[in-house]
C-alpha positions in Angstrom: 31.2 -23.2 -1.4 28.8 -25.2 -3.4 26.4 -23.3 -5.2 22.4 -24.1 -5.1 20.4 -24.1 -7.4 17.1 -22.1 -6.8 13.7 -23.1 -8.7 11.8 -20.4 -9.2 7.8 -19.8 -9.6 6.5 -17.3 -11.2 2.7 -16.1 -11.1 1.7 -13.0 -13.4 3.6 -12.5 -16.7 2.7 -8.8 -17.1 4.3 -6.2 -16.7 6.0 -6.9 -13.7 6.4 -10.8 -14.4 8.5 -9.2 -17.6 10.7 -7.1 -15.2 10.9 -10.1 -12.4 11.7 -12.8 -14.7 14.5 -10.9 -16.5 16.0 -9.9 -12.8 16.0 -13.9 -12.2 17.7 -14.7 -15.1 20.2 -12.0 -15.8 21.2 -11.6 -11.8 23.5 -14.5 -12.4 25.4 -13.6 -15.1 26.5 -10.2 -13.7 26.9 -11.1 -9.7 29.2 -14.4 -8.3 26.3 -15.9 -6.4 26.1 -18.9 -4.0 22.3 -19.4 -4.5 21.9 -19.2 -8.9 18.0 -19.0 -9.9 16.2 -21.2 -12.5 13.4 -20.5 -14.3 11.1 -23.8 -13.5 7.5 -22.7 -14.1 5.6 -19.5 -15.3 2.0 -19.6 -14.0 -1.1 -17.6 -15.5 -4.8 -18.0 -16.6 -4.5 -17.2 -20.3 -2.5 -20.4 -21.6 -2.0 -19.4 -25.2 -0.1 -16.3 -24.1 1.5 -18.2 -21.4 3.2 -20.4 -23.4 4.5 -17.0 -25.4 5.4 -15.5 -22.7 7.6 -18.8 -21.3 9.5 -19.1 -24.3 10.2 -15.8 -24.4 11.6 -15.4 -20.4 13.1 -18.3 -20.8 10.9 -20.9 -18.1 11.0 -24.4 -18.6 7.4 -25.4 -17.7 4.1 -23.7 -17.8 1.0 -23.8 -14.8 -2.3 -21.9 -15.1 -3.5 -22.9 -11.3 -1.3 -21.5 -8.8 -2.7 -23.8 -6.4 -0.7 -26.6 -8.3 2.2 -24.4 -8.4 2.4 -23.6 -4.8 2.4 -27.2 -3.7 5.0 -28.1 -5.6 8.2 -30.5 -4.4 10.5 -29.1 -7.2 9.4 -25.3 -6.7 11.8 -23.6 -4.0 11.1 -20.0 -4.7 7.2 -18.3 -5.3 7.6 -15.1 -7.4 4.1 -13.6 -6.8 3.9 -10.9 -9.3 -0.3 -11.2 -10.0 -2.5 -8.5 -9.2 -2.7 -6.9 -5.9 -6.1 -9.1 -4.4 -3.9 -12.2 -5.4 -0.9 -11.4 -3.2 -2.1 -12.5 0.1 -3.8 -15.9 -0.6 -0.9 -17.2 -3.1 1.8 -15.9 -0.4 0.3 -17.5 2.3 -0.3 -20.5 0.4 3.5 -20.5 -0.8 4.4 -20.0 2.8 2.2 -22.8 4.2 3.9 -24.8 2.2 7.5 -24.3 2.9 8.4 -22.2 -0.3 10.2 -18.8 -0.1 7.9 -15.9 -1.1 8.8 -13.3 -2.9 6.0 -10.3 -3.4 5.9 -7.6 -5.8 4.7 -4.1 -4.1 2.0 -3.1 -2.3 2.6 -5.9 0.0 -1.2 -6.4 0.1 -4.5 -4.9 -0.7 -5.7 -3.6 2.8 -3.7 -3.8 6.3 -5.4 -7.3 7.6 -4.2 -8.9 4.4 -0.5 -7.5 5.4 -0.9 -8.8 8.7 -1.8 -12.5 7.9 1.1 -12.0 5.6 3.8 -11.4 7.8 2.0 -13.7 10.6 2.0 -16.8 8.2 5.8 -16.1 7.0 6.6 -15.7 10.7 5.1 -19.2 12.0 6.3 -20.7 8.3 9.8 -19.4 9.3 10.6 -18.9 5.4 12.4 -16.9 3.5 10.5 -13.4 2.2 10.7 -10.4 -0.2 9.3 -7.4 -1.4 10.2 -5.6 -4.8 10.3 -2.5 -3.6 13.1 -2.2 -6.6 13.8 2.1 -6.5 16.1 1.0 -3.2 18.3 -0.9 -5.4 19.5 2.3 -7.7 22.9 3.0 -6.9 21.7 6.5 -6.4 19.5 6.0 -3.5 22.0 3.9 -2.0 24.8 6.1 -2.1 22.5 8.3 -0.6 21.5 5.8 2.4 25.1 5.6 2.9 25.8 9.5 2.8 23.0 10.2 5.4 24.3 7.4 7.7 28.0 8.8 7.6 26.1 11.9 8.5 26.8 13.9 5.1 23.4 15.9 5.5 23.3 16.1 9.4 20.3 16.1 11.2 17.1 15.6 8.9 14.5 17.7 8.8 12.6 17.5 5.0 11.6 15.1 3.1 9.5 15.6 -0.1 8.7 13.7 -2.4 6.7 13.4 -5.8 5.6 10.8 -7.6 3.6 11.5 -11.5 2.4 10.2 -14.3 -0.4 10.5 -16.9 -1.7 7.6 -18.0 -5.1 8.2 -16.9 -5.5 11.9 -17.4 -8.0 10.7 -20.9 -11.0 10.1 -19.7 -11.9 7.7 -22.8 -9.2 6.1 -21.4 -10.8 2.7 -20.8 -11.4 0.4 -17.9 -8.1 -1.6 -16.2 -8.0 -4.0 -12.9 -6.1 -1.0 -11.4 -9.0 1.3 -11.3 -11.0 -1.6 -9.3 -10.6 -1.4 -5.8 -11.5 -5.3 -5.5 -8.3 -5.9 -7.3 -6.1 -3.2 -6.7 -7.0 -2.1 -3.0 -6.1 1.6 -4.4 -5.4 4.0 -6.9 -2.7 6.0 -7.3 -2.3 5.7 -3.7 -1.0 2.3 -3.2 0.5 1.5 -6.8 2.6 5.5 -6.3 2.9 6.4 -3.2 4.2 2.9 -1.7 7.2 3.8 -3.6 7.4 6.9 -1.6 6.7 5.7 1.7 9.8 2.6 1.2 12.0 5.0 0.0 10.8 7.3 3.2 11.5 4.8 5.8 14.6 3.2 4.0 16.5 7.1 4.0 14.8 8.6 6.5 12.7 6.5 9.4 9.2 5.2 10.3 6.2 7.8 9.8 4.2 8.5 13.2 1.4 10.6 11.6 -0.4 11.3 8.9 -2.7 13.8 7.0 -3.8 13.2 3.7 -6.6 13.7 0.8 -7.3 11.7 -2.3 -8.9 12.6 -5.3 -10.9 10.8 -7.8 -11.4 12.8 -11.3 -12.8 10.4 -13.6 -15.8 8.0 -12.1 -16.6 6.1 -15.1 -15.2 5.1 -17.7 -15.8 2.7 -20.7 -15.0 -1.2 -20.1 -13.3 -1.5 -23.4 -11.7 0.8 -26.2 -14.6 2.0 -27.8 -17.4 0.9 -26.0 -20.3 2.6 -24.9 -20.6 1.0 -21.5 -18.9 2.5 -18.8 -18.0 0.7 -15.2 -16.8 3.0 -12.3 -13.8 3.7 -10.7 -13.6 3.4 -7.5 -10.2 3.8 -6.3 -7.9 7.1 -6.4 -6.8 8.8 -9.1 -4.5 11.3 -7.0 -3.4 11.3 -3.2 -1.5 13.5 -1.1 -0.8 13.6 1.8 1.8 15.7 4.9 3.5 13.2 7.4 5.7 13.4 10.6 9.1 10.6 11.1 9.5 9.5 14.5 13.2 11.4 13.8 11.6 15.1 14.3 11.2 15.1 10.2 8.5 16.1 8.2 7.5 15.0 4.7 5.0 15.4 2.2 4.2 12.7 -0.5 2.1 13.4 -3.3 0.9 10.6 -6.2 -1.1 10.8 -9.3 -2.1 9.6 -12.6 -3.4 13.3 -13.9 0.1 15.0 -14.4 0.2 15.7 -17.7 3.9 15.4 -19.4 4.9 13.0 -16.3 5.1 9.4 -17.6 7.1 8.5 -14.4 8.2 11.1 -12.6 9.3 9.5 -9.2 11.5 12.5 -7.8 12.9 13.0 -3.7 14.5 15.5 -1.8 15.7 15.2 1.7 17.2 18.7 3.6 18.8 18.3 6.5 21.2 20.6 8.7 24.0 20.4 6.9 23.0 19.8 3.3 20.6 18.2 1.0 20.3 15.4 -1.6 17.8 15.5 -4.7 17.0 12.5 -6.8 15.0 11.8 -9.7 14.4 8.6 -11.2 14.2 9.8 -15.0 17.7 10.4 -13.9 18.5 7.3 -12.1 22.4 7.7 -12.6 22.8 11.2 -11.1 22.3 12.5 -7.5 22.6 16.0 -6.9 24.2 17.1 -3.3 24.1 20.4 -1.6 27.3 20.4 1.2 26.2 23.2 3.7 30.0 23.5 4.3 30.7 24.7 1.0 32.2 28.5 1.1 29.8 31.0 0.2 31.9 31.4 -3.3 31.5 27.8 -4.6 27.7 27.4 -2.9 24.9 25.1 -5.2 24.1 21.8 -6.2 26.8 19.9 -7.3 25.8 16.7 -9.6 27.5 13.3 -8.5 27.8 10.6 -11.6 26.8 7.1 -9.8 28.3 5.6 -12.2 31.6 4.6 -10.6 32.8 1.2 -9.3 33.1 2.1 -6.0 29.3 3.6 -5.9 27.0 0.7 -5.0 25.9 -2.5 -7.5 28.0 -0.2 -10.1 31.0 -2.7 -10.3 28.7 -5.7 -11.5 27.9 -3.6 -14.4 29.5 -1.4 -16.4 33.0 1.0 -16.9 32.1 4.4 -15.5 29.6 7.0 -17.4 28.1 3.6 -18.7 25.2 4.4 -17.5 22.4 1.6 -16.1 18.3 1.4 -16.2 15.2 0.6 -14.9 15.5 -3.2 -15.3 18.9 -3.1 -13.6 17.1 -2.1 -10.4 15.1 -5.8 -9.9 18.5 -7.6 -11.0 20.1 -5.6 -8.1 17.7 -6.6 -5.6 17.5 -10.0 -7.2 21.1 -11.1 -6.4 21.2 -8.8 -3.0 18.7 -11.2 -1.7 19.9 -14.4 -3.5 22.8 -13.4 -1.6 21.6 -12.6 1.7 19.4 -16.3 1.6 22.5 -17.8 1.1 24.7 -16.5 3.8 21.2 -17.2 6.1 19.7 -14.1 6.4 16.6 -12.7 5.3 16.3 -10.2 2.6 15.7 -6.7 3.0 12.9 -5.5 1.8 10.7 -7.7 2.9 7.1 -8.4 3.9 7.7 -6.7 7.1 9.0 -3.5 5.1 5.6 -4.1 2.9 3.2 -4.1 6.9 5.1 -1.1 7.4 4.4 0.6 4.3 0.6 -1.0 4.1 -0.1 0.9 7.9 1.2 4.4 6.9 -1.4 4.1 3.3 -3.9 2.8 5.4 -3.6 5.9 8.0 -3.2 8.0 5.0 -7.0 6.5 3.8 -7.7 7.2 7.0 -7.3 10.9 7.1 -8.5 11.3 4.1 -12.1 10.1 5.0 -12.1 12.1 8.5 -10.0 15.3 7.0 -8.1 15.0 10.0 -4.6 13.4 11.5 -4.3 10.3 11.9 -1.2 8.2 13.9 0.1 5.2 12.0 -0.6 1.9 13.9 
């Protein structure tokens, strides 16, 4: 089959535009695609480091209105990786337009912004993604396919943690993350949306909801040094119990005050015949509890993902060779090059990101009655 060639937008060079655009252009050369990415034009206000940050990635052109970029003729594929109050109007856009969107997580900043989302894709009929990338370690999917084969029987746990510190100094100063304007929320939505896709990917949808969030620091200076302070008005920690339509329970907890944690993203899941423990600073390994076991060789024992056999692993390299955080976007990357190509629409995607946007809105919910709340 002939292969097509994909041209690909991408809005925000940050961070995440760093971590996208390297999962574009490296998918590629490690997976036999039909559809092959290229790197058209990288969008942003700040044109000076825009043009750094395109020579550096690798794009051919440069855009600072994503309004231009959207329309388009030679642009096939919108990579929206801008701040969080920037998703839904350039992904709508896109979609208008005929593009396929791709979104990096929290699908949006409140629940009506994830609804127009999915509603405008929908009636578009285009193509649409969500980097939720912590489903695309081989670990996690090994264990998808373990619990589906039934390894851990019926589940009944699932607990998970998500910390880091970067925000435990209150000098610390100012960042769009810390405005609710542009981030929708704190720790809560940037943290715990991980949780909540990794939640319903393993485990099912979430019926209930009881949570509480947590703001430390209230103000804080606009810039290193300054005097001036501006307030925070998002979360600096959220936690928060839930119940899966399967009979599970979970509880999720997210923060930016755990000191030591730089990005502690850790899950268990105990079921009725054994358990499964990851932990992301340990993205290669996933430890597995077989109920089964004789009461003489009972534990934890520690399963390498590393092999060809384990999921992704043969696209990269020979066993104990082991892969990182950046190989997670090239995973989903060329899974949902892939699955475009063959006509079907990636997974995750914004529907995954509505799901996810109703169980932190509940969560918000709660938090401001103290009480349970069912997810929509």
């Amino acid at each position: 089959m002939a292969k097509r060639t994909v041209n690909v937008a991408l809005i925000g060079y940050q961070f995440m535009g760093k971590a996208h655009s390297n999962a574009w252009r490296q998918a590629p050369r490690f997976f036999d695609l039909e559809w092959e990415p290229h790197l058209k034009v990288l969008c942003g206000r700040n044109r000076e480091a825009l043009e750094v940050a395109a020579r550096k990635y690798g794009f051919e052109e440069i855009e600072t209105d994503w309004t231009a970029v959207v329309e388009r003729p030679d642009v096939d594929l919108v990579d929206v990786s801008a701040p969080g109050h920037l998703h839904a109007p350039i992904s709508i856009a896109a979609a208008k337009a005929g593009k396929i969107v791709w979104c990096e997580k929290p699908l949006a900043n409140t629940l009506n912004e994830a609804e127009a989302m999915v509603a405008t894709v929908r009636e578009a009929g285009v193509f649409h993604a969500l980097f939720h990338n912590y489903r695309f370690c081989p670990a996690i999917q090994l264990a998808k396919r373990m619990i589906q084969e039934g390894a851990l029987g019926d589940l009944r746990h699932f607990r998970a943690v998500y910390l880091q510190d970067w925000m435990s100094d209150p000098s610390t100063p100012m960042v769009w993350r810390l405005k609710k304007q542009y981030a929708g929320s704190g720790a809560h939505g940037d943290l715990n949306s991980h949780l909540i896709d990794l939640a319903r990917f393993l485990v099912g949808e979430i019926t209930e909801v009881s949570g509480v969030m947590k703001t430390f620091v209230r103000e804080r200076p606009i810039a290193e040094g300054s005097q001036e302070t501006d307030t925070v008005d998002v979360d600096d920690a959220t936690a928060f119990l839930a119940l899966f339509e399967s009979g599970a329970m979970g509880t999720f907890e997210a923060t930016r005050f755990a000191l030591g944690r730089k990005n502690h993203n850790r899950i268990e899941i105990n079921g009725s015949k054994g358990s499964i423990v990851f932990n992301l600073e340990r993205m290669n390994e996933l430890e597995y509890y077989d109920g089964s076991d004789p009461s003489d060789r009972t534990g934890f024992r520690l399963i390498q993902v590393t092999e060809p056999v384990h999921p992704f692993v043969s696209a990269w390299w020979p066993p104990g060779h082991i892969i990182g955080y950046e190989h997670t976007f090239v995973n989903l990357v060329a899974d949902g090059l892939q699955r475009m190509a063959e006509g079907r629409n990636p997974s995750p995607n914004f529907e995954d990101g509505l799901a996810c946007q109703r169980v932190l809105d509940a969560v918000e919910r709660s938090a401001e009655r103290k009480s349970w709340v069912s997810v929509q």
